[in-house]
N, C-alpha and C positions, 0 to 999 in steps of 0.2 A: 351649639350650632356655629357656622363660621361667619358668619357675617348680620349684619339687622334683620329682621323678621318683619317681611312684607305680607298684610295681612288684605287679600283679596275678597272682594263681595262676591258671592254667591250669585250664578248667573238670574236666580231670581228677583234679587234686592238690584240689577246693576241695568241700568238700559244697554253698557255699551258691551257688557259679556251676553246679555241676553243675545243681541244679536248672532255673534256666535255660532247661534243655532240654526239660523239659516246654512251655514257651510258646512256642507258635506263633502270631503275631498272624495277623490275616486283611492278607494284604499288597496295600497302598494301588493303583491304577487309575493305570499310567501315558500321558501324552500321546504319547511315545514308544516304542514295542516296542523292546529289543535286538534290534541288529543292524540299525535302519533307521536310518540316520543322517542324516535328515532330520526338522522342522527340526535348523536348529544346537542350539537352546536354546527349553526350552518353562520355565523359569520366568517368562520375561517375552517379550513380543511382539520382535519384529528386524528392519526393515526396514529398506530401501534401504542393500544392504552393501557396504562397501569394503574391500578387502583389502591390507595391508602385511605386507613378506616382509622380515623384519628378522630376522638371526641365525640362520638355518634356523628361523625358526618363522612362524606366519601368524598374523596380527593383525586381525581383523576388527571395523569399526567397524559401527555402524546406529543408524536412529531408531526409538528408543525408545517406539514405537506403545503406546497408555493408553486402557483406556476410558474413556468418554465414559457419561455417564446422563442420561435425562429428569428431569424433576420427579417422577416413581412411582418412580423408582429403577430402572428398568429401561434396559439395556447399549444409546445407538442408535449411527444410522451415525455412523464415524468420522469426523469433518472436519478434522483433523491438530488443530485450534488450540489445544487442551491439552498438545499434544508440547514438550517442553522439556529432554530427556534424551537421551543419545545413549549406546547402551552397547558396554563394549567387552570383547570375549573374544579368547583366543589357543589353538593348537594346536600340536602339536610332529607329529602324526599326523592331524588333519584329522578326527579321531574322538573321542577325547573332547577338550573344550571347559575352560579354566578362565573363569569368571567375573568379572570383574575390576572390576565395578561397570559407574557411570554415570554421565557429566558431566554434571551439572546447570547450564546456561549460564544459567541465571538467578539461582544462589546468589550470595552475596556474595563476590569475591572472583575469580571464573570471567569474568562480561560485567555489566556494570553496564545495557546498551541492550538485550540481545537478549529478545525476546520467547519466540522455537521456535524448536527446533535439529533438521533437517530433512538427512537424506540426506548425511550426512559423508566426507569425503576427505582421505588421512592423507598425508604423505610422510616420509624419515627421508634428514636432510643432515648430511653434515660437514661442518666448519671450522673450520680450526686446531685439529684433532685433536680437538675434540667432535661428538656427534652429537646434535644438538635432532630433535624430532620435532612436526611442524606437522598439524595437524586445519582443515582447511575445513569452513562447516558453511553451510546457509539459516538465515535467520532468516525464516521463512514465504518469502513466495516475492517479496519485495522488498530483501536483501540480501542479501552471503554475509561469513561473519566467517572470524577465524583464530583460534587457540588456538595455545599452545607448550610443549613439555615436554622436559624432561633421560630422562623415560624412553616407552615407547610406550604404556603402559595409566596415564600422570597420575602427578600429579595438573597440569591442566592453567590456563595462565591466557592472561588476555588483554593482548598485547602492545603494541596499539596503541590501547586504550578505546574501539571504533567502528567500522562495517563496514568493509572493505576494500573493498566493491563494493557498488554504489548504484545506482540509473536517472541521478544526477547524473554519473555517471563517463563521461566523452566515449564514444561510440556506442551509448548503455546505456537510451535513453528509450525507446527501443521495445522492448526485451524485455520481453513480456507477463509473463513469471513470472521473477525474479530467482532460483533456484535449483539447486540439483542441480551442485554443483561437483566437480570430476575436478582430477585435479594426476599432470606428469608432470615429473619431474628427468632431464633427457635426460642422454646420454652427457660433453656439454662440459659436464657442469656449471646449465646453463640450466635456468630451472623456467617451466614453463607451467599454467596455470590455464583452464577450460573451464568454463561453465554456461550458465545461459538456456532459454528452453523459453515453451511455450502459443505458442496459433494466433489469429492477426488476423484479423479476420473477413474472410471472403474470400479470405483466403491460405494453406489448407490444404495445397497441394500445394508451396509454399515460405513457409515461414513466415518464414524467416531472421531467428528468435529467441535462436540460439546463436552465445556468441562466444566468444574464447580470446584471452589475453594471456598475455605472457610475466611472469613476477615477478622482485622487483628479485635482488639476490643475500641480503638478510635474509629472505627467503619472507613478508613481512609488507607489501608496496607493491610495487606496480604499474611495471613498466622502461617501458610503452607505453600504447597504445589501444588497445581490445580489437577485436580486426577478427569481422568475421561470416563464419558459418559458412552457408554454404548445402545445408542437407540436406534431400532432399525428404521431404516430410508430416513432420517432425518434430514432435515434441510434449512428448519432457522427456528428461532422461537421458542427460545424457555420459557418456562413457565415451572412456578413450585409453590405448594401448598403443604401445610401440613393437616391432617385431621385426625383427630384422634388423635395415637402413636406413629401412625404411616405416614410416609413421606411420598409426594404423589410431585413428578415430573411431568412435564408436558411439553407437547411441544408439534411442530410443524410440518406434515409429512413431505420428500421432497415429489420432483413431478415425473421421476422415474417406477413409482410403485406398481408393480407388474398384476394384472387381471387375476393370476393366483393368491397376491395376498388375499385380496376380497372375499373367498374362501377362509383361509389359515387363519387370518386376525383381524377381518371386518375391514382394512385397509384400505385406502384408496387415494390417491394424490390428489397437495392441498389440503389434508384435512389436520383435526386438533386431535394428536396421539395422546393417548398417555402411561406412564410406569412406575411403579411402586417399589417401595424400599421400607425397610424397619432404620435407616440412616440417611442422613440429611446430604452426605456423599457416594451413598449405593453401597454394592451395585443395586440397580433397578430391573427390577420385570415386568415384559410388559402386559399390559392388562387391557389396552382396548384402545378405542377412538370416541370421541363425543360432541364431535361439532366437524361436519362438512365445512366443505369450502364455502362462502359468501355466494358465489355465483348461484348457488343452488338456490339460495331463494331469493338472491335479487336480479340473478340474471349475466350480469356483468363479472368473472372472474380473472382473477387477480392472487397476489400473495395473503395468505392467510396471518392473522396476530391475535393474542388473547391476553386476556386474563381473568380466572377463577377464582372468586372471593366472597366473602359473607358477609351480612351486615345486619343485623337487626334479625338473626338466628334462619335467615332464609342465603340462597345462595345464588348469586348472579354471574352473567360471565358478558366481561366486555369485550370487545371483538372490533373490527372495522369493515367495513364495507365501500364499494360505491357506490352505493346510493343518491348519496348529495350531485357527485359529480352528474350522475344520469341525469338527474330533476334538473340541471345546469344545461344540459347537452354536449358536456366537455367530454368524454369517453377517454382520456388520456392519463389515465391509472393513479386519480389521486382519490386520498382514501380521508374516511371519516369515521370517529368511534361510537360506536353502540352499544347498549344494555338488553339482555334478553336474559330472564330467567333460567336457572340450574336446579338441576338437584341433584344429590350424592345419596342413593341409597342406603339402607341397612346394612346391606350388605358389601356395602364400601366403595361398590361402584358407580364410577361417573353415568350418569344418562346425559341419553344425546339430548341437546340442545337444538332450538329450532331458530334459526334467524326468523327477525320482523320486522317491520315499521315502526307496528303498533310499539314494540320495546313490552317494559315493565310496567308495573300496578306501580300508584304514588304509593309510598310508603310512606306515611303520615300526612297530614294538612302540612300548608306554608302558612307562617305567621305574617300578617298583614301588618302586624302594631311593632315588629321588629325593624330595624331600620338595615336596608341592604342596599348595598352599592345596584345604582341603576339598571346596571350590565347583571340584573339576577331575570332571568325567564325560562319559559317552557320554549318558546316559539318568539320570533320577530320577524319581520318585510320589511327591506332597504334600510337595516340598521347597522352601524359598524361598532366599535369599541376603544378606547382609548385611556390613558391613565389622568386621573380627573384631576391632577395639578398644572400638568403641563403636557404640549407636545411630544416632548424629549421620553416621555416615559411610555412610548407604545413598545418600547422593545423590552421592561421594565414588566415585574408581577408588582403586585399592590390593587390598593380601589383602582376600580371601574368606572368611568360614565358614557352614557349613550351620544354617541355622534354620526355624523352622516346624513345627520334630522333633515329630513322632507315632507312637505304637506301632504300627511296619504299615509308613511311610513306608522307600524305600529309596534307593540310587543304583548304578548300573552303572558298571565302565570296562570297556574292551574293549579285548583285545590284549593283556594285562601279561604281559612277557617277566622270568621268574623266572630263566633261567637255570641249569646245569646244575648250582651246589651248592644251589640253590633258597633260602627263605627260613624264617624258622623263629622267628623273632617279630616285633609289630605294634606302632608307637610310636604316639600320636595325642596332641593338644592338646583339650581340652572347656573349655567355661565353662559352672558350673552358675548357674542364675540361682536354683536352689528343690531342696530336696531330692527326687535322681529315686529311681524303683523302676525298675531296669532298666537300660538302656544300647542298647549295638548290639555285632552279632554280626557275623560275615563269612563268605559264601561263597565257592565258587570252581562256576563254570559257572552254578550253579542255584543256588536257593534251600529247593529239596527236600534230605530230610537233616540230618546233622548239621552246624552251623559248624566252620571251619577253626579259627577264632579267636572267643571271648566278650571282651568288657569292660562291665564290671559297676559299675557308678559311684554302689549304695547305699554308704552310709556317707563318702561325702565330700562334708567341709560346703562347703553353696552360699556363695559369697563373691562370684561374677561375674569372678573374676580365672582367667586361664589355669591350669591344672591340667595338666602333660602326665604322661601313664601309659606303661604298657608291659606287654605279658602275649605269652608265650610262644604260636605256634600248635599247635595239637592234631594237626595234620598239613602236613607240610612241602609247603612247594608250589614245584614243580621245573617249566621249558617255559614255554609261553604258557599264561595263564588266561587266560578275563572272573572280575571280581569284583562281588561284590554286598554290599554292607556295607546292613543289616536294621535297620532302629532298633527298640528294645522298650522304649523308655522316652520320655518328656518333659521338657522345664521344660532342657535345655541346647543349646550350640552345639556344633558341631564345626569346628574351627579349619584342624586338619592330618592328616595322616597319613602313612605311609611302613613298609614293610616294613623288615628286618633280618634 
């Protein structure tokens, strides 16, 4: 632990925690209901996601969508070109989320050239017994970089000081938009790279904007030429899977697709095509569509983004929506990422996918007696995130803790498996920045009643330095709970926490 261990009385042993109990804030308006687990993460916008399945857990990259203001200060359309973040969260249940921060590829030290960092794609290689972990990213939609890391959430840097891919890169002068890269590390070993996208004027129904190269064996340079993809009406958005022996491309229909495909190949603009190969470079045929546009089931349409992946032998597809921004009232095309269920047939074929709210099933319990950076939940109201050492690290991946703390504000996890001798006291880390009145309480299901557990954080002086406590629960909590930890105070963080 980082600091003395403050051992707090039990609001029943203390007069002045019992008190406590009289205070009921009026609790914060969340963008998430429990229990919908869509989007991923509403303290900050998620798009165009990519998913790595590193160690049974899932690691989901995105761009880091930011409003945008006129000169009134008033929120307009999105036009990406302030995007320069890309952030990154993991799940061990696909239900609650840790936080892990945001690569800022413009900080010093990250890319010295990139402008925006645009629709990311992770891989995780070994060699010679290490495992690096490689981020593909746009730099708007005229190159794609690389980044590298010893772990999968950073901190991440740049290997080779300068795009990896250019319109100067042999067959590269005619893809209309240089973005939106996919990486797959086949069975031998071999890594292949896919991007490219936008439509030549007149060549709507083949744009033959996307291309795929193999990468060297450093995942940092190019073994080939990048050959073209021929997909019809394409318009942005690789995607590549392998299953089986076949090789399954994917990708974004553009918003030319004429009322006769819909007949010929189930087609329809905006939607997630896809095309099959026995080779990791084609050619591809195509085979279908399996995910409408977004607007379809939430109303609001917009550009289409995915990703197709398995995890614990079932298969999911993450996607982006507006959703969040609706519950917001912003309607100005910024996107958030979402999990909804897939399946791949017997017979090799994709089925369609149905967007949701509701999202996916938890896939396993959340361990309660594990210790996770504060910033791990299903759901929060008026909470933000920040890098629990310092200021300076919100642009920074690494631990997590909870900031933005107001009397009312809350967070949920769902699913926490207690266990049959259950648990029976609560450890946490706080940094006070100011002397608080108050603290945060915890429930179990609801937030009606009385808390399982108080911690009460008058009388310890603000210094900004890690403080970790400990206080006894009021009632043992035995099985699976949700929990809901209540903040009743201001002016600190919350770092950690974990049951006992």
């Amino acid at each position: 632990m980082s600091a003395a261990l403050f051992v707090l009385p039990s609001c029943a042993s203390s007069g002045a925690t019992s008190a406590v109990s009289t205070i009921q804030p009026n609790t914060a308006e969340s963008w998430k209901i429990p229990g919908l687990h869509n989007p991923l993460m509403t303290q900050r916008y998620s798009a165009d996601p990519w998913v790595l399945v590193h160690n049974d857990t899932v690691y989901v990259y995105t761009t880091g969508d930011v409003h945008e203001f006129d000169g009134s200060g008033e929120i307009k359309e999105n036009s990406y070109a302030t995007i320069h973040r890309l952030n990154v969260i993991s799940s061990k249940d696909l239900v609650n989320w840790t936080d892990w921060g945001q690569v800022d590829v413009r900080h010093e030290g990250v890319t010295s050239w990139a402008r925006n960092s645009w629709a990311p794609a992770a891989a995780a290689v070994e060699r010679d017994g290490k495992t690096r972990f490689y981020l593909y990213f746009a730099n708007n939609a005229s190159s794609i970089g690389v980044l590298v890391s010893d772990s999968p959430t950073g901190p991440f840097t740049d290997p080779i000081g300068k795009p990896l891919v250019t319109r100067d890169t042999p067959n590269c002068r005619d893809v209309v938009w240089m973005f939106d890269p996919a990486v797959l590390v086949d069975d031998d070993g071999r890594a292949w790279l896919y991007f490219g996208g936008g439509v030549p004027n007149g060549k709507a129904a083949n744009p033959n904007t996307a291309r795929v190269v193999e990468l060297g064996p450093d995942m940092t340079s190019l073994a080939g030429t990048p050959v073209t993809i021929d997909a019809p009406y394409l318009f942005e958005d690789s995607g590549i899977n392998k299953i089986g022996s076949t090789y399954y491309y994917s990708y974004c229909t553009n918003w030319q697709v004429p009322p006769e495909e819909q007949q010929k190949r189930g087609m329809a603009s905006g939607q997630i095509a896809y095309m099959t190969s026995d080779r990791p470079d084609g050619p591809f045929t195509y085979a279908g569509v399996f995910f409408r546009n977004p607007g379809v089931y939430f109303g609001d349409w917009g550009n289409n983004h995915h990703h197709l992946f398995q995890f614990r032998d079932n298969w999911y597809l993450a996607y982006h929506s507006r959703l969040l921004e609706n519950r917001k009232g912003v309607l100005k095309g910024y996107r958030s990422a979402h999990l909804d269920h897939a399946e791949v047939g017997s017979d090799g074929k994709i089925k369609h996918v149905t967007g949701s709210a509701r999202g996916v099933d938890q896939s396993g319990y959340f361990d309660p007696y594990a210790l996770f950076p504060a910033a791990t939940f299903a759901s929060q109201a008026g909470l933000d995130t920040i890098g629990s050492t310092s200021e300076s690290l919100f642009w920074g991946t690494g631990e997590r803790a909870i900031t933005s703390i107001d009397a009312g504000d809350w967070l949920y996890v769902e699913g926490a498996d207690f266990g049959e001798k259950g648990a029976t006291g609560l450890r946490a880390t706080v940094r006070l920045q100011k002397a608080v009145t108050g603290g945060f309480s915890v429930y179990a299901e609801d937030m009606d009643g009385e808390p399982v557990a108080r911690v009460q954080l008058d009388g310890i002086m603000p210094s900004g330095k890690p403080v970790d406590i400990r206080v006894d629960l009021d009632t043992q909590l035995v099985g699976v709970k949700n929990i809901y930890i209540l903040f009743t105070g201001t002016g600190f963080t919350l770092t950690n926490w974990q049951f006992d």
